[in-house]
Each structure stands twice: as structure tokens, then as C-alpha cells.
C-alpha positions in Angstrom: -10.8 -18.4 0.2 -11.7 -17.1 -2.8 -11.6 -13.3 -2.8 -12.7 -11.4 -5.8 -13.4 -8.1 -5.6 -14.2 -5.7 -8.6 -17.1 -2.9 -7.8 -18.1 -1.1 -10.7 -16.8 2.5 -9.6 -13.3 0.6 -10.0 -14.2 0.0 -13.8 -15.3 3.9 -13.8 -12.1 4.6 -12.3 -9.9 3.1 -14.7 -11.8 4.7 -17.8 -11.1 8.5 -15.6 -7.3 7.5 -15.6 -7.0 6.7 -19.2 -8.9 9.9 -20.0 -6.5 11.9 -18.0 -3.4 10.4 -18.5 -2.8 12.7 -22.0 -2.5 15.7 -20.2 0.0 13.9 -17.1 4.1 14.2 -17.2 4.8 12.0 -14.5 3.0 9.3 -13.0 3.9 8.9 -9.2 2.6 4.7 -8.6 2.0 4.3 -4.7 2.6 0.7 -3.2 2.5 0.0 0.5 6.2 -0.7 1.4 4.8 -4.2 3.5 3.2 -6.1 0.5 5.0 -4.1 -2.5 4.7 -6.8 -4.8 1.1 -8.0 -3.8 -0.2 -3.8 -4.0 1.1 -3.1 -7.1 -1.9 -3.1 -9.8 -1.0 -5.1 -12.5 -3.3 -2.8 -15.2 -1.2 0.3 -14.3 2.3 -0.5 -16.4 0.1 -1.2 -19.6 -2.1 3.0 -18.6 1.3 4.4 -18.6 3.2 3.1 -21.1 6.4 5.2 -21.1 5.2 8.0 -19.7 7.7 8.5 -16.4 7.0 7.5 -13.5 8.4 6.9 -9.9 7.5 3.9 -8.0 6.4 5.3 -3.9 6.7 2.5 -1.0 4.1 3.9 1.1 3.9 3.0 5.4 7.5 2.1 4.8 7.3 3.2 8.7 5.4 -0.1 9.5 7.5 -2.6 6.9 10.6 -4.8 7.8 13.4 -1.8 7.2 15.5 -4.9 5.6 13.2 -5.8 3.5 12.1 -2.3 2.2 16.0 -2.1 1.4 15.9 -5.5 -0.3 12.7 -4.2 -2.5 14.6 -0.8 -3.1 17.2 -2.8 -4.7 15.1 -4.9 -6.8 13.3 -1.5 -8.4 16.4 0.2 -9.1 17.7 -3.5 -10.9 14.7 -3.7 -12.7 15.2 0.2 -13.6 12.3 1.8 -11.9 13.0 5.1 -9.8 12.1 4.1 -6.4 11.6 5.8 -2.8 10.4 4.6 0.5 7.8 7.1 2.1 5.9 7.2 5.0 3.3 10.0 4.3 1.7 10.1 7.8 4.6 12.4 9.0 5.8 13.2 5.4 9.3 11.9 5.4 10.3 11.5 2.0 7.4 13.6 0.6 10.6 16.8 -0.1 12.4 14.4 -1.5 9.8 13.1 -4.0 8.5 16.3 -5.3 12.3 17.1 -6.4 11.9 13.4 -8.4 8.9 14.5 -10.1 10.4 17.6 -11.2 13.6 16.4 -12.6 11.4 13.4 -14.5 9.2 16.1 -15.8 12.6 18.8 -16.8 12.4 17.0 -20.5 9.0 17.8 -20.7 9.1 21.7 -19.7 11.9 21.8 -21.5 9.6 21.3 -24.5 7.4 23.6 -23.8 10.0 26.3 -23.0 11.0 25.9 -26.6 8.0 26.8 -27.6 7.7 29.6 -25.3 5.5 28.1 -22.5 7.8 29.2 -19.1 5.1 28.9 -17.0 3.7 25.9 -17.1 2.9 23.5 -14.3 3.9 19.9 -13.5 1.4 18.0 -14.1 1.7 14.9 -11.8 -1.2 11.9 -11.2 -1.2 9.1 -8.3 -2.3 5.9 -8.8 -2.2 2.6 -6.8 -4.7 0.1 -5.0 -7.8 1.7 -2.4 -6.1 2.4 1.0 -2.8 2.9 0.4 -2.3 6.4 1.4 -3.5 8.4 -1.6 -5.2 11.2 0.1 -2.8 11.0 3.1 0.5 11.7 0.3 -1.8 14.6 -1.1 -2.5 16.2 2.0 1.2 16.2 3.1 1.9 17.5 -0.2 -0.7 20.3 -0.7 -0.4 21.0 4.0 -3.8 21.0 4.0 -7.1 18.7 4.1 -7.4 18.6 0.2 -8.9 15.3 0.0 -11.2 13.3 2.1 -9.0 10.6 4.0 -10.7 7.0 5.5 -9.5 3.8 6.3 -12.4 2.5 4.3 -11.0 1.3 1.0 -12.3 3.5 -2.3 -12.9 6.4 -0.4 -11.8 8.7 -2.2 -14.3 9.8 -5.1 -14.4 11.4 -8.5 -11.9 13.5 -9.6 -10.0 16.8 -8.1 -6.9 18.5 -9.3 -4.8 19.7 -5.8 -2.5 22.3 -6.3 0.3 21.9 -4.5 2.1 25.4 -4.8 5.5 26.1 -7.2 4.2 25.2 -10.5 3.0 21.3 -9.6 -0.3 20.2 -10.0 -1.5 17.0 -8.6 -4.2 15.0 -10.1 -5.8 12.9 -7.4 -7.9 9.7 -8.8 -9.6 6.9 -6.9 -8.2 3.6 -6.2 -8.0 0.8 -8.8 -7.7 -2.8 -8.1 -8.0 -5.4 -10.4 -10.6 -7.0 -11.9 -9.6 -10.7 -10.6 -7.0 -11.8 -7.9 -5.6 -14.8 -9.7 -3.2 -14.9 -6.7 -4.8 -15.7 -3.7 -1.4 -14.9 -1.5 -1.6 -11.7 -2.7 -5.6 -11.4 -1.8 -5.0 -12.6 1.6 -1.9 -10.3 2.1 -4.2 -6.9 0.3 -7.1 -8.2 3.2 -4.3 -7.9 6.0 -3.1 -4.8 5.0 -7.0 -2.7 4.7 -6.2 -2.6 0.7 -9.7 -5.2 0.7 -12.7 -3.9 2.9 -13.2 -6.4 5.8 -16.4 -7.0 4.2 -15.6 -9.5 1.7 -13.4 -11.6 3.1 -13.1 -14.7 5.5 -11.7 -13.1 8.8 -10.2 -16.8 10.4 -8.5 -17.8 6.7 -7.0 -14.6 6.9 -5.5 -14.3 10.6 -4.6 -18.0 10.2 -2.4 -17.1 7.1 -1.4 -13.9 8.8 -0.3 -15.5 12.2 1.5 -18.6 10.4 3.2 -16.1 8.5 4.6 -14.4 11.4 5.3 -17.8 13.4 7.9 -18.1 10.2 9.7 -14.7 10.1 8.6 -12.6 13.0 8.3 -14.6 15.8 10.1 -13.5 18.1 7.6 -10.1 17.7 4.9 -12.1 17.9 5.6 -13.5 21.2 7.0 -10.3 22.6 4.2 -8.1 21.4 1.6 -10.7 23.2 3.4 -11.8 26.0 3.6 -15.6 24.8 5.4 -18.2 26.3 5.8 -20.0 22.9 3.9 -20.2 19.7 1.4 -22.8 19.0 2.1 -26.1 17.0 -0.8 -24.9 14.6 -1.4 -21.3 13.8 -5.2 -21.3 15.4 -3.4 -22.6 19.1 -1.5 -19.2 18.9 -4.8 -17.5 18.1 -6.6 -18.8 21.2 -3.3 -18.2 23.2 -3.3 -14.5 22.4 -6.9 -14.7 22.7 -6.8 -15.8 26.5 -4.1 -13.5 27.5 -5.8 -10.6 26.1 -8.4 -11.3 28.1 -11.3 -12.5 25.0 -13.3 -15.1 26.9 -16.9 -15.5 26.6 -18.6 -17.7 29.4 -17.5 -21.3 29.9 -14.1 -20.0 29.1 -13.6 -20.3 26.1 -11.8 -17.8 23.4 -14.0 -15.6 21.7 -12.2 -16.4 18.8 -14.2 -13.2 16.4 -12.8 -10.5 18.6 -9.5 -12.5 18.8 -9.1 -12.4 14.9 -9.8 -8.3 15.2 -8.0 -7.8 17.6 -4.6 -9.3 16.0 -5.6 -7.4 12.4 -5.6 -4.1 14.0 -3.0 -4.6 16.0 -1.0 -5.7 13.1 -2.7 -2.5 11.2 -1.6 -0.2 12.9 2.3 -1.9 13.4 1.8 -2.5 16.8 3.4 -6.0 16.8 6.3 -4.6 14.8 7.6 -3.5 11.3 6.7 -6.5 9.3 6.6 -7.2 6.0 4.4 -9.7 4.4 5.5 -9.9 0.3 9.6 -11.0 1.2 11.9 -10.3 -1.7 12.9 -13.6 -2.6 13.4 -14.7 -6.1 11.6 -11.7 -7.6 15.2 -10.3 -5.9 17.1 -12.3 -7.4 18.0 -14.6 -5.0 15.9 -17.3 -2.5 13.3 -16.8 0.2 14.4 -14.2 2.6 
């Protein structure tokens, strides 16, 4: 599965980030806490440079709570300001406005010296389409500010959100790299909604998806669908879920199309349980987790 995904409006996008980043004091980089490694956009360290930034694990509510720990750790080691966030119900989202504003302090202090008392934080999101953007911004600003989907890149253009006590929030579309190299990573960004369902290959993807939960969540998986045991081959535990949820066209066999949706929302929307697809490992510092 080769999955290589790079619209044009994501080219526009980056050339609106670099354009606006002169006027930003803090950047605030969103990853989704399941696939931290596989969401983070590889183009952003080199459009911030040393500007500062804080590093925001997104849907931490629907990762492995060990494993956001373990990636917490592995931030802070590597010297990034980190926090987990789940920006559906806005825990964290206190907690990372008063990060933004003691990264920014240097700044204003600047421009207190020079007489400037009033001036607002200026604060920019980035990360990859569907990663809770607009969701963050909304919790942030307690209203509708921008337009929320679950369809990657929907957020357009630009629009500056004011978010009340001097902070300023620059809102930007989505970028995602122009070529996933790593195919781990693609298949993982597919799972997760960060890829639309559009351009990839829906069995390569549950396949992967379901052997990787045979390995480290099984005991989910067979709870969550009522299995007596998994499979000796990830497509057996497909069709299994498939017949006890009922997806049988005539003849009796598994309809295995609505089978493969079925387990990607499911999964989605944390329904077989907090899982975490990018593990720590020896980007942590230590082996596979």
C-alpha cells in the first residue's frame, strides 16, 4: 500500500504558515496522543526554528494512558514542553493557555521595555488535517469559531480567534507532508482519520490495524467483540467479528466491506478501548513496549 497524499491546498498551506510565523511568539504543535510519533509533521521543526513552542497530545482520552506517559517522558528527555489534552471536554486546555503565556513572558517583556503593555499573545496551531485543530480553538475561544469536520483539511484559509485576556490565536489549515516515506506511519495516519478514507486501501489497513491489536490489545479486542479467541491470521478475526456483528450477505458469507468499517469506526471513536498505535520503544529509549 502505497499511500501518498499531497493536495495542492497543503502546499498553499505551508507558504500561509511561513508568512505568518514572523508575527507568532509561541507555536502550540498538536499531535494525536495515539500515533504521536507517526502525526508529527516532519516540515514543522525546520518553519519554527527556535521560536517556542509546546508540543499538545491531542485525544489523549482515546490513547493507551501508559503509553501517553511513556511519550510524555520521551518529550520532556528530548527537551520539548509537553502536555496531554483531550480537547473534546477541554481538560488540559487551562492548563495550556498558562504554558503559552509563560513561553511568551520573554517576549512581552520586550515589548514592555519599549513601552508596549498591552500587547497580545500571539499564539499559532499547527499539526496534520484531523487532529483536533478547530475542536482546541473552540474550547479555547467557548464558542463555534471555526468550522469543525471529521473530514480531513477542513478547515480553510486563514482566521485570527481571539480568545479573550490578551491571546490571540492564529488558526491555519492542516499540513501533511509531501511524501510518506514511512508506510507504518501512512497506515497508522489512515487509522486514525488524519488520511481521508478516500485514498487508501480499506482491507491493508484493518488487516494491519487488527494484527496490531492481536499483539498489544487483545484482550480489548476480544472483549469489545465478544470473541472466543483471535484468529491465526488477522483476516479470520475480521470475518469472526464480521459474523458476530451480524455482516452477512446471502449465502452466508461475511460482507467483509462493512466489516472493515465497522471495526475503523469503532476503533475511531475508542470504542474498543484506549489504544495506542505508535508504542514508545526505542525512540524511548528502551525496546518495544
Amino acid at each position: 500500500m502505497i499511500i501518498n497524499w499531497y493536495p495542492g491546498h497543503m502546499a498553499k498551506a505551508r507558504r500561509l504558515i511561513e508568512a505568518n510565523l514572523k508575527v507568532i511568539d509561541v507555536v502550540i504543535e498538536l499531535v494525536d496522543a495515539r500515533i504521536p510519533m507517526s502525526s508529527t509533521n516532519p516540515m514543522i521543526a525546520s518553519l519554527i526554528g527556535q521560536k517556542p513552542s509546546v508540543v499538545v497530545m491531542n485525544k489523549a482520552d482515546l490513547a493507551d494512558p501508559d503509553m501517553v506517559k511513556e511519550w510524555v517522558q520521551y518529550y520532556k528527555e528530548q527537551g520539548r514542553i509537553v502536555l496531554p489534552l483531550n480537547s473534546k471536554d477541554g481538560k488540559g486546555v487551562k492548563q495550556l493557555v498558562a504554558l503559552v503565556r509563560k513561553l511568551a513572558e520573554p517576549k512581552l517583556a520586550h515589548w514592555r521595555a519599549r513601552g508596549l503593555k498591552n500587547r497580545s499573545v500571539r499564539t499559532m496551531i499547527l499539526g496534520i488535517p484531523n487532529v483536533g485543530k478547530s475542536t482546541l480553538i473552540n474550547k479555547l475561544a467557548r464558542r463555534s469559531a471555526a468550522k469543525t469536520a471529521d473530514k480531513p483539511g477542513e478547515t480553510k484559509g486563514k482566521q485570527w480567534v481571539h480568545i479573550g485576556d490578551q491571546l490571540d490565536l492564529l488558526d491555519t489549515p492542516g499540513v501533511l507532508w509531501p511524501k510518506l516515506e514511512n508506510q507504518v506511519s501512512a497506515y497508522r495516519l489512515a487509522a486514525t482519520g488524519a488520511i481521508s478514507d478516500t485514498v487508501f486501501d480499506m482491507e491493508t489497513v484493518i488487516t494491519q490495524l487488527i494484527e496490531e491489536l492481536s499483539q498489544f490489545y487483545a484482550d480489548e479486542l476480544l472483549a469489545r467483540f465478544k470473541l472466543d479467541a483471535l484468529g491465526a491470521a488477522p483476516l479470520e478475526t475480521i470475518e469472526a467479528i464480521g459474523r458476530k456483528r451480524g455482516c452477512i450477505v446471502s449465502g452466508g458469507v461475511v460482507d467483509m466491506e462493512k466489516t472493515y468499517k465497522l471495526i475503523l469506526k469503532e476503533y475511531r471513536e475508542g470504542k474498543i478501548g484506549l489504544i495506542s498505535l505508535d508504542r514508545c520503544g526505542e525512540a524511548c529509549g528502551g525496546g518495544e513496549s
